[in-house]
C-alpha positions in Angstrom: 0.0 0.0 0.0 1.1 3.9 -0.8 0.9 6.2 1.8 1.0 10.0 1.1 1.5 10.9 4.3 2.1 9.5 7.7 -0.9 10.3 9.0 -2.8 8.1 6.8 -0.8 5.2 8.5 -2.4 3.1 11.6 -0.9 4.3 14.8 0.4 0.4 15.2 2.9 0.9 12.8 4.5 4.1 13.3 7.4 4.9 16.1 6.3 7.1 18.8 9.1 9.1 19.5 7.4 11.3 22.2 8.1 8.4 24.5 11.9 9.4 24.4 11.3 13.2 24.8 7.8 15.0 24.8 9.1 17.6 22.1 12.4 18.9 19.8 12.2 21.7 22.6 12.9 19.3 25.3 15.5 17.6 23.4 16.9 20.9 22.7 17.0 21.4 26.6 18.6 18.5 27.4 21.3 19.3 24.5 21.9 22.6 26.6 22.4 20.7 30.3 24.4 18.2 28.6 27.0 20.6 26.9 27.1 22.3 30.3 28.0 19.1 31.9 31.0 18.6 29.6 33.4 21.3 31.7 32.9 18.3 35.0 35.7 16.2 33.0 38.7 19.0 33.4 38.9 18.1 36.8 39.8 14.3 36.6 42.4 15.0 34.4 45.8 14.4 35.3 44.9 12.3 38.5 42.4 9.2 36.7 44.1 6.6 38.5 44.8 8.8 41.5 42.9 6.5 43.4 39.7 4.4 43.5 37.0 6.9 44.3 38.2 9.2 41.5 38.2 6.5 39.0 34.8 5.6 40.1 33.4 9.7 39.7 35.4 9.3 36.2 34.0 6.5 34.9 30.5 7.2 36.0 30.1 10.7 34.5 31.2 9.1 30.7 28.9 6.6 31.4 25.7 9.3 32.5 26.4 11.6 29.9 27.3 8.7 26.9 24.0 7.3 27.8 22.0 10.2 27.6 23.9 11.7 24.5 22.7 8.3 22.8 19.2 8.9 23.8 19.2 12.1 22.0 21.0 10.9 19.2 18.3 8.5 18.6 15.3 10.3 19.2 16.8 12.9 16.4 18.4 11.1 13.8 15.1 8.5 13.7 13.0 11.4 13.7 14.7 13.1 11.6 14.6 9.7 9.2 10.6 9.6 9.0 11.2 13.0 6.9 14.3 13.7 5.9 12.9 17.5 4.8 12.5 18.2 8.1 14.9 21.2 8.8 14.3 21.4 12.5 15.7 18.1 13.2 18.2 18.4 10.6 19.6 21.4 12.0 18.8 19.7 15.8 21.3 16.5 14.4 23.9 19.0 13.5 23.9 20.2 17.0 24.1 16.7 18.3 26.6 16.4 16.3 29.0 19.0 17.2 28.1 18.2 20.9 29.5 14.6 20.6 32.9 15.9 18.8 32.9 18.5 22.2 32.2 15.7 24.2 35.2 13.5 22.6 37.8 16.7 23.1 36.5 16.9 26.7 37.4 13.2 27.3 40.2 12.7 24.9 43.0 12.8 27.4 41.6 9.5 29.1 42.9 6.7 27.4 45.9 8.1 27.0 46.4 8.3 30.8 45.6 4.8 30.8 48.0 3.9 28.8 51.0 5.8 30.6 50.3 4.9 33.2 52.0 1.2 34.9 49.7 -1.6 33.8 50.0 -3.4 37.4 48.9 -0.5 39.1 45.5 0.0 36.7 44.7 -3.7 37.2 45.2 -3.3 41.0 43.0 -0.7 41.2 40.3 -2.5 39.3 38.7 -4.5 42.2 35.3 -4.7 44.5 32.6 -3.0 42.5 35.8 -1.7 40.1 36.4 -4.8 38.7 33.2 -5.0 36.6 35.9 -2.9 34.2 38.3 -5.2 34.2 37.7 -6.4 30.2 37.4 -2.7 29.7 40.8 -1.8 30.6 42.2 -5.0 29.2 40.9 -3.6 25.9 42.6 -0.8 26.2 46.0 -1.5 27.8 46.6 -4.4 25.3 46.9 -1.1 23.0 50.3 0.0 24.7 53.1 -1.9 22.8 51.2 -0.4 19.5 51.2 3.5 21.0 53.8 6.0 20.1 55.1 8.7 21.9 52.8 11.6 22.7 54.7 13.8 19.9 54.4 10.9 17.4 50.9 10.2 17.7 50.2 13.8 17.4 51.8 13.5 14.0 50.1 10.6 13.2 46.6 12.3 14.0 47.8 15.2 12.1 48.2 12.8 9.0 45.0 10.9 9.5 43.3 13.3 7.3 45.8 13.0 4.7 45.8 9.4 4.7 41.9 9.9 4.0 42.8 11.8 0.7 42.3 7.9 -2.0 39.1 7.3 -0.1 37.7 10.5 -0.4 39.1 10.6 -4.2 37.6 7.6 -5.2 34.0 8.7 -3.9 34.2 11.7 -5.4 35.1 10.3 -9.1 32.4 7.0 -8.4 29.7 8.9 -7.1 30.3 12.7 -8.6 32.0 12.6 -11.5 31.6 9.5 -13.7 29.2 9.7 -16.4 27.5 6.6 -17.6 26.4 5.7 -20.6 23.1 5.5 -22.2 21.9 2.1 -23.4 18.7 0.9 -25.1 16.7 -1.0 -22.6 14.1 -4.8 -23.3 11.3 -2.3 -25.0 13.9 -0.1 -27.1 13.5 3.1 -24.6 17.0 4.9 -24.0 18.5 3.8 -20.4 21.0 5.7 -18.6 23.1 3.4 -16.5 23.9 4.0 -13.0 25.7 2.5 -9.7 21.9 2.1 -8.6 20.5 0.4 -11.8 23.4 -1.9 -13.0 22.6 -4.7 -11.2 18.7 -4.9 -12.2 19.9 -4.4 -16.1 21.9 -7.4 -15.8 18.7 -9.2 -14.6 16.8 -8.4 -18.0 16.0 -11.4 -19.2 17.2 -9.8 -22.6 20.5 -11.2 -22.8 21.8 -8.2 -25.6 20.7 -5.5 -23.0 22.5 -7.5 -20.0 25.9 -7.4 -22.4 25.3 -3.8 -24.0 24.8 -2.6 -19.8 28.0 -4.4 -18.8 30.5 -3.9 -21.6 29.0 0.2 -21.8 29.0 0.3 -17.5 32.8 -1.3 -17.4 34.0 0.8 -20.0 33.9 4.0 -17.7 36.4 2.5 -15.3 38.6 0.4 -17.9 38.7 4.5 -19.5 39.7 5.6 -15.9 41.9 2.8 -14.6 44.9 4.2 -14.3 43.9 6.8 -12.1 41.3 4.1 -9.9 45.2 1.7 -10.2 47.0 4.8 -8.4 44.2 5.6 -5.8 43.9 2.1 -4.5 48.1 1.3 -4.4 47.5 4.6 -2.7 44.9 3.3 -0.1 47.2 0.3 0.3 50.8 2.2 0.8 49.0 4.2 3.7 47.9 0.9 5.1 51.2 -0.6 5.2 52.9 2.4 6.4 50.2 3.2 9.6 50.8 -0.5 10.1 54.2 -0.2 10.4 54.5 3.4 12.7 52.5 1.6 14.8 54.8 -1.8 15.1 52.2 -4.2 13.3 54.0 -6.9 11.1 51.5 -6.5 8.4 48.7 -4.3 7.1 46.0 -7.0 8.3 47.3 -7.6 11.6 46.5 -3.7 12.4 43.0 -3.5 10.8 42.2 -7.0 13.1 43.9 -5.3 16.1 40.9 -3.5 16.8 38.5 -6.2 17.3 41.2 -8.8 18.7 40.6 -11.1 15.5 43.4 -13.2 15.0 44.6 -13.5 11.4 44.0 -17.6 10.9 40.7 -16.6 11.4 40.7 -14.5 7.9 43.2 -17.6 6.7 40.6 -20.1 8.0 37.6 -18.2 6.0 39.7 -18.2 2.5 40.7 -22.4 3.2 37.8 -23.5 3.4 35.6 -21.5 1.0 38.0 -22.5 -1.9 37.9 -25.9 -0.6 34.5 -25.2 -1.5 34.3 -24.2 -4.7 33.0 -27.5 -6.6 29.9 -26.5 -4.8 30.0 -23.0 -6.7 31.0 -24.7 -9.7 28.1 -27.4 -10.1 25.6 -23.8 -9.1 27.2 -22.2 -12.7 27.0 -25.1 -14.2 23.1 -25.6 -13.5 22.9 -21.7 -14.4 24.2 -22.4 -18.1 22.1 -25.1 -18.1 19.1 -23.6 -17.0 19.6 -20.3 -19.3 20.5 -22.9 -22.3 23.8 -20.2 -23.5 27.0 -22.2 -25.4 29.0 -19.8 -23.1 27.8 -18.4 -19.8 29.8 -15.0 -19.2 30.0 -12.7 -16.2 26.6 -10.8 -18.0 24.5 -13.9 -17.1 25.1 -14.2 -13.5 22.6 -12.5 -12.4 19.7 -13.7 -14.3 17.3 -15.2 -11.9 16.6 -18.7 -12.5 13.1 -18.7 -10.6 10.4 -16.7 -12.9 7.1 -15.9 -13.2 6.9 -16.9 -9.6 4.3 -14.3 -7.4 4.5 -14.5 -4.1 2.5 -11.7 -2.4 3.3 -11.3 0.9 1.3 -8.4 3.1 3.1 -7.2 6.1 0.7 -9.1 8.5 1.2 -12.3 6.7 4.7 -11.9 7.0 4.9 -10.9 11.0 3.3 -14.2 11.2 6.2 -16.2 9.2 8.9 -14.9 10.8 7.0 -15.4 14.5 6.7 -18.8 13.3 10.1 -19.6 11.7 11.5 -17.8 15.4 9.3 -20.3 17.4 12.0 -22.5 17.7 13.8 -19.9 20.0 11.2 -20.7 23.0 9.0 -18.9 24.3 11.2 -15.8 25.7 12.3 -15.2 22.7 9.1 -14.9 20.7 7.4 -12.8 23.3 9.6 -10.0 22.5 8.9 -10.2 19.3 5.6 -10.0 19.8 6.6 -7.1 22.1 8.3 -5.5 19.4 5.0 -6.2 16.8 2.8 -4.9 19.9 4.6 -1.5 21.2 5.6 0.7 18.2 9.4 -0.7 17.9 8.8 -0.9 14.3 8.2 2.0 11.8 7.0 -0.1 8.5 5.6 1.4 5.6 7.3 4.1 3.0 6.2 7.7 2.8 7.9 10.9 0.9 10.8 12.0 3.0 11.3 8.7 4.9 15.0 7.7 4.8 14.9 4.8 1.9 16.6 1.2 3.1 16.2 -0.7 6.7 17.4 -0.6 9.8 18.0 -1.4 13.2 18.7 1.3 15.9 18.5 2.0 19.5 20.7 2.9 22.7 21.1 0.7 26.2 18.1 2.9 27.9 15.3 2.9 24.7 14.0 0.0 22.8 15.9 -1.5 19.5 13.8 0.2 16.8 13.7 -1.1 13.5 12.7 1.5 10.2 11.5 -0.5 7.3 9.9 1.0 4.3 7.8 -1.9 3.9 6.5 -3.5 0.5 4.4 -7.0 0.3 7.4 -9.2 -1.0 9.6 -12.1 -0.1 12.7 -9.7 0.0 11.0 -7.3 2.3 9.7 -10.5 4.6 13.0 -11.5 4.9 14.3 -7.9 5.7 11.8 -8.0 8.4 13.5 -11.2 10.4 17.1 -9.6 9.8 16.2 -6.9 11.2 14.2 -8.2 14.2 18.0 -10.4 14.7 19.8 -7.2 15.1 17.3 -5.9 17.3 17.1 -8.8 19.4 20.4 -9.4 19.6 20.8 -6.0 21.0 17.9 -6.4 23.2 19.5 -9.8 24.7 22.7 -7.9 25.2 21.1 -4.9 27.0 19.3 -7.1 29.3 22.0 -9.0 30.0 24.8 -6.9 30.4 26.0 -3.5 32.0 25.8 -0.1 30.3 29.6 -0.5 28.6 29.4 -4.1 27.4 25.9 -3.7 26.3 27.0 -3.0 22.5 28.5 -5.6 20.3 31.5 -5.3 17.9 31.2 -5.4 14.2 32.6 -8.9 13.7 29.5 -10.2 15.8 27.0 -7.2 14.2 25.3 -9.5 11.3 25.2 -13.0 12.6 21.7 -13.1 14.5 20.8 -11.0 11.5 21.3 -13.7 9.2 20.7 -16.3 11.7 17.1 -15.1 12.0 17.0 -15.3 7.8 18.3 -19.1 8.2 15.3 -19.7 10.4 12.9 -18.2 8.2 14.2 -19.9 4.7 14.1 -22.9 6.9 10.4 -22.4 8.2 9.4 -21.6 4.4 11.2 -24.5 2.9 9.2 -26.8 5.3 5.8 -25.7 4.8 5.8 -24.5 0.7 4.8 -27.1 -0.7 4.2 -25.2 -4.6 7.5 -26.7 -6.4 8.0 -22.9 -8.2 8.0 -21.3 -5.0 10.2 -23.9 -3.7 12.8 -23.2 -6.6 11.9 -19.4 -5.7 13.4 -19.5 -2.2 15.9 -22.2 -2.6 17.4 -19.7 -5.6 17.3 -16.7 -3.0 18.8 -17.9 -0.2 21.4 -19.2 -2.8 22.4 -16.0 -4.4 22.6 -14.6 -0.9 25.1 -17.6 -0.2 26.8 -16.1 -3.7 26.9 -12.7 -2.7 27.9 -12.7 0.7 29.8 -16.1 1.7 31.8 -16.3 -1.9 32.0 -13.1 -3.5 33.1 -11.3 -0.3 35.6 -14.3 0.7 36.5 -13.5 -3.1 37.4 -9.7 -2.3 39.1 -10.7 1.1 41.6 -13.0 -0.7 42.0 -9.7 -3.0 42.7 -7.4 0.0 45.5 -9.8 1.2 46.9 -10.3 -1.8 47.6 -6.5 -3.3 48.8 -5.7 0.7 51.2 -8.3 0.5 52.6 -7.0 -2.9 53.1 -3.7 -1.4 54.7 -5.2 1.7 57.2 -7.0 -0.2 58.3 -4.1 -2.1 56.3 -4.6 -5.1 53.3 -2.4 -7.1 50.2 -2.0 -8.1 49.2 -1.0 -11.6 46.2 -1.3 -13.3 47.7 -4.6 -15.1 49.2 -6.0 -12.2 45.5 -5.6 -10.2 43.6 -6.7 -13.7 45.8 -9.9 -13.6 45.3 -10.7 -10.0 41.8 -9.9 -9.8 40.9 -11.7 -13.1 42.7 -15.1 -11.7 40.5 -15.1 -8.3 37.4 -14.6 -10.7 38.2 -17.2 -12.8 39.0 -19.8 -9.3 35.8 -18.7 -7.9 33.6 -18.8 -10.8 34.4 -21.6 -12.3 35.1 -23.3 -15.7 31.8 -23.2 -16.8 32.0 -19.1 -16.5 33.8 -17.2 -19.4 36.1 -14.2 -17.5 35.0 -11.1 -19.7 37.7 -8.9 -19.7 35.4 -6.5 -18.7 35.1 -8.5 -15.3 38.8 -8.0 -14.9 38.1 -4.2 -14.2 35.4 -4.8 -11.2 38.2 -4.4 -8.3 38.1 -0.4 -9.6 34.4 -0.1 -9.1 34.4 -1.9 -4.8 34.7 1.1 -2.6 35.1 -1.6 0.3 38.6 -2.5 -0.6 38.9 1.5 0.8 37.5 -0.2 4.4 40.5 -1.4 5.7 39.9 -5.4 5.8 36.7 -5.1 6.5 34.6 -7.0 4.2 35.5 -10.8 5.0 33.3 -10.0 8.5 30.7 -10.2 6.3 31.6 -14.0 5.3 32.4 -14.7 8.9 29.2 -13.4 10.4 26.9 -15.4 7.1 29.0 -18.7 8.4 28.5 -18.0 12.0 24.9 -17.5 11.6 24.3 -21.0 9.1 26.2 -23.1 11.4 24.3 -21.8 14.7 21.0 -22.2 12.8 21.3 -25.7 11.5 22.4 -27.0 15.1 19.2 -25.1 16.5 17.1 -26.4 14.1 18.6 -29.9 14.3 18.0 -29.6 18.3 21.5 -30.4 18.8 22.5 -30.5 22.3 23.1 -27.2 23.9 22.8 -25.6 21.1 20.5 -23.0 21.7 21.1 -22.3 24.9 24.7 -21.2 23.5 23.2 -19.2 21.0 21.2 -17.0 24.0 24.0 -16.7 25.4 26.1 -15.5 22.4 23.0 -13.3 22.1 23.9 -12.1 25.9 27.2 -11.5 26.2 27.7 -8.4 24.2 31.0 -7.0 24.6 31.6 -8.5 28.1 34.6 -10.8 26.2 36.3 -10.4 23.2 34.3 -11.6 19.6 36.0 -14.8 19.3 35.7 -15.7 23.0 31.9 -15.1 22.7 31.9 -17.7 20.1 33.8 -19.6 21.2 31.7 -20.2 24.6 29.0 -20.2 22.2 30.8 -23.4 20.4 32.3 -21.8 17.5 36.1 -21.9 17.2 36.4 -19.3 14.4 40.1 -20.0 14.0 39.0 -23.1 12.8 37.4 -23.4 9.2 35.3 -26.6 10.4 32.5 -23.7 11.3 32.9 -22.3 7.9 32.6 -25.8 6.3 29.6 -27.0 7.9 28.1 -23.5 6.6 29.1 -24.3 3.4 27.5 -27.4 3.5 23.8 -26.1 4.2 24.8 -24.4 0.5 26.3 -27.8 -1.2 23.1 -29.6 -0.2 20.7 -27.1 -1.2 22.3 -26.8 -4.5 21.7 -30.6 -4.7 18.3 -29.9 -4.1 18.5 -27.3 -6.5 19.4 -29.4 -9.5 17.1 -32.1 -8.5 14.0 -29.6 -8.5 14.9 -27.4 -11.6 
């Protein structure tokens, strides 16, 4: 259904944002008494660790004034979301804004007092109701052989911008200044490509518009490669070299610092996806089958496989799927998500203004709020359970934990996301009966497996590669990238898929190889949440009480301790493996169907 306005929208499916403050005048207030509040942190400096009581006064004014600075920040950025023309809460965000960069200056000198000061004497301090801070402090005092000296790190902050310079350069030419060009579409109209449309062209099930759109689309960045070659060596030299100011031994090892991710665990993920790959290779090979081509290229691998195939789904309907596919949870579980249908957590439907996309959102003292912009689909069903994971999973943490280890880290962010969209492809494959829609889903949750598991494994065995080039003294030119990047696509694809030397190009298009080794969490978190979710569904023992409590723990240990108590060794790629085979079996079943 199209709304005009949100008023036309049933009170049961809009936030109420009142419930955080009355008014943007009382939010305005409390902006005021909070930026007054901010001076109260002058006088702990110098003397943190001066002795217990001051370290307690310390540590529970950030914790007052970070709790209620996220308060506000939710209230006005979601606010601000339902209509993004809304001036007074886009000037109000500003202001929340510039208050949380005053409130970062104000405590900015307190790790670094941490850190000079002797270890033994922090951890001594951190007992009776101290020592609640304990993994806290360990977080940050396992920083100290990796911090310079004060006039070093002043430099390096001083550089940070710089250092920002191929990142920023690259958005600006992919989302500024290319120009794409115009192609004819199925029904002969002109078509103007764009980042936003490229991927639905190559879904035309006219197979000259899906070449014209990727040879035309390509041919900006093969025109511009050069240039795209000596940003990204760029990205990658400033990489190495923060990497080694700081004493890392590679480029990776500092990017997992953060998290505490040991490197096999990026090593594992690689292993055991390529062992994988026959898997990917028989899912091409049913694909040039299927679309009955002499050669498959990289122009066909998007066509879906599954057409014709309606599957209406209206918002109710779907609450009532994913409630159902979550029933295996228990009852504690699904009550909150009936809490969350019940009270207003969720904003669903699309209006002008609203913020496009989905998301979860919410702070340790307000509910997890989801925005959706709703539409009656199986895509949009299965936004719905991810987005009730995240919300639940920070809902579980909060309940669980204390203020500071009530968030989660990023490497842990998507698991019950996609855990929750196990369970629901489950549920629907056990009660779809209608072979079509059974082909349907299987084919989604399959190119999701593509997407996500392979292709991002795919970019991560990219990102170590063109590092470790640079580390060894070597560099990157548009050739040298083409050639490395056209190999992994032709190991991952298959020989059933012709590489285009088109396809050679794609590294120069990924902003996420700008992320810092970032993208293989995506992989990791897709095989965390398929091996939790087949041993919940198959009732293994403990299983699911070890998911709650992964769901729990929240940043009371490090990521791969959580799993690890959880029963996940991600160091190991046996977790991986047993994710990839839910997507060997079901591209068995697959074949059989199609």
């Amino acid at each position: 259904m199209a709304y005009t306005s949100r008023d036309q929208i049933p009170e049961q499916y809009r936030w109420d944002m009142s419930v955080l403050f009355p008014s943007i005048e009382e939010a305005q207030s409390e902006l005021g008494k909070i930026d007054k509040q901010l001076k109260k942190f002058k006088k702990y400096q110098g003397r943190l660790l001066e002795n217990q009581d001051t370290l307690r006064e310390a540590l529970k004014l950030y914790e007052s004034i970070s709790r209620r600075l996220h308060i506000l920040g939710i209230y006005t950025h979601q606010s601000y979301d339902l209509d993004t023309r809304a001036s007074d809460y886009q000037a109000l965000y500003g202001q929340i804004q510039s208050l949380m960069a005053r409130f970062g200056e104000a405590t900015s000198w307190m790790t670094p007092e941490i850190l000079a000061s002797d270890t033994k004497q922090v951890k001594a301090m951190l007992k009776g109701d101290l020592k609640i801070y304990r993994q806290y402090f360990d977080d940050i005092l396992r920083a100290k052989k990796h911090t310079l000296s004060d006039k070093e790190e002043a430099l390096l902050a001083k550089l940070s911008e710089s250092f920002q310079t191929p990142t920023n350069v690259f958005s600006l030419l992919n989302n500024a200044d290319f120009e794409f060009p115009t192609i004819q579409d199925e029904d002969g109209n002109d078509l103007k490509l764009t980042h936003g449309n490229f991927i639905p062209t190559l879904q035309s099930k006219d197979r000259k518009v899906r070449q014209r759109a990727f040879k035309e689309y390509y041919s900006v960045f093969q025109d511009h490669s050069n240039t795209l070659a000596g940003l990204l060596s760029a990205e990658v030299k400033n990489n190495v070299t923060y990497a080694r100011a700081k004493n890392f031994k590679s480029a990776r090892a500092a990017a997992l610092f953060e998290n505490n991710i040991p490197e096999s665990v990026y090593d594992a993920l690689i292993e055991a996806v390529n062992a994988a790959l026959p898997a990917m290779y028989k899912y091409q090979a049913i694909r040039k089958r299927k679309l009955r081509v002499k050669e498959l290229h990289m122009y066909d691998v998007y066509v879906p496989l599954v057409k014709n195939v309606e599957m209406e789904i209206p918002y109710e309907e779907g609450k009532d799927m994913v409630l159902q596919a979550l029933s295996v949870l228990g009852e504690d579980y699904t009550s909150v998500v009936k809490k969350a249908y019940d009270e207003r957590w969720i904003d669903v439907y699309e209006t002008p203004g609203k913020r496009s996309g989905a998301y979860s959102s919410g702070s340790f003292d307000t509910v997890p709020y989801m925005l959706l912009n709703h539409q009656d689909n199986l895509n949009d069903t299965f936004t719905l359970a991810h987005e009730m994971g995240h919300s639940m999973h920070s809902y579980y943490s909060a309940q669980s934990q204390p203020w500071i280890y009530s968030g989660y880290g990023i490497f842990l962010a998507e698991i019950a996301s996609t855990f929750n969209e196990a369970l629901l492809n489950n549920h629907l494959l056990n009660t779809i009966t209608d072979k079509k829609q059974r082909l349907f889903i299987i084919n989604h949750y399959l190119e999701g497996f593509k997407g996500t598991l392979f292709r991002q494994t795919m970019f991560a065995e990219f990102e170590r590669d063109i590092h470790q080039v640079v580390e060894q003294g070597g560099s990157l030119t548009s050739e040298t990238l083409n050639d490395m990047y056209g190999k992994l696509v032709a190991k991952y694809f298959g020989p059933d898929v012709i590489v285009d030397d088109e396809i050679k190009f794609e590294w120069s298009r990924i902003p996420h190889f700008y992320y810092n080794f970032y993208v293989f969490q995506y992989a990791t978190g897709l095989s965390a949440a398929t091996t939790f979710a087949k041993r919940v569904i198959n009732q293994e023992d403990g299983a699911l009480e070890k998911y709650k409590g992964f769901l729990k723990a929240g940043r009371s240990q490090y990521p791969m301790d959580v799993l690890k108590q959880a029963g996940l060794d991600m160091t190991d790629p046996a977790p991986i493996i047993e994710a990839l085979e839910t997507f060997s079996k079901l591209v068995d079943e697959f074949d059989e169907l199609i």
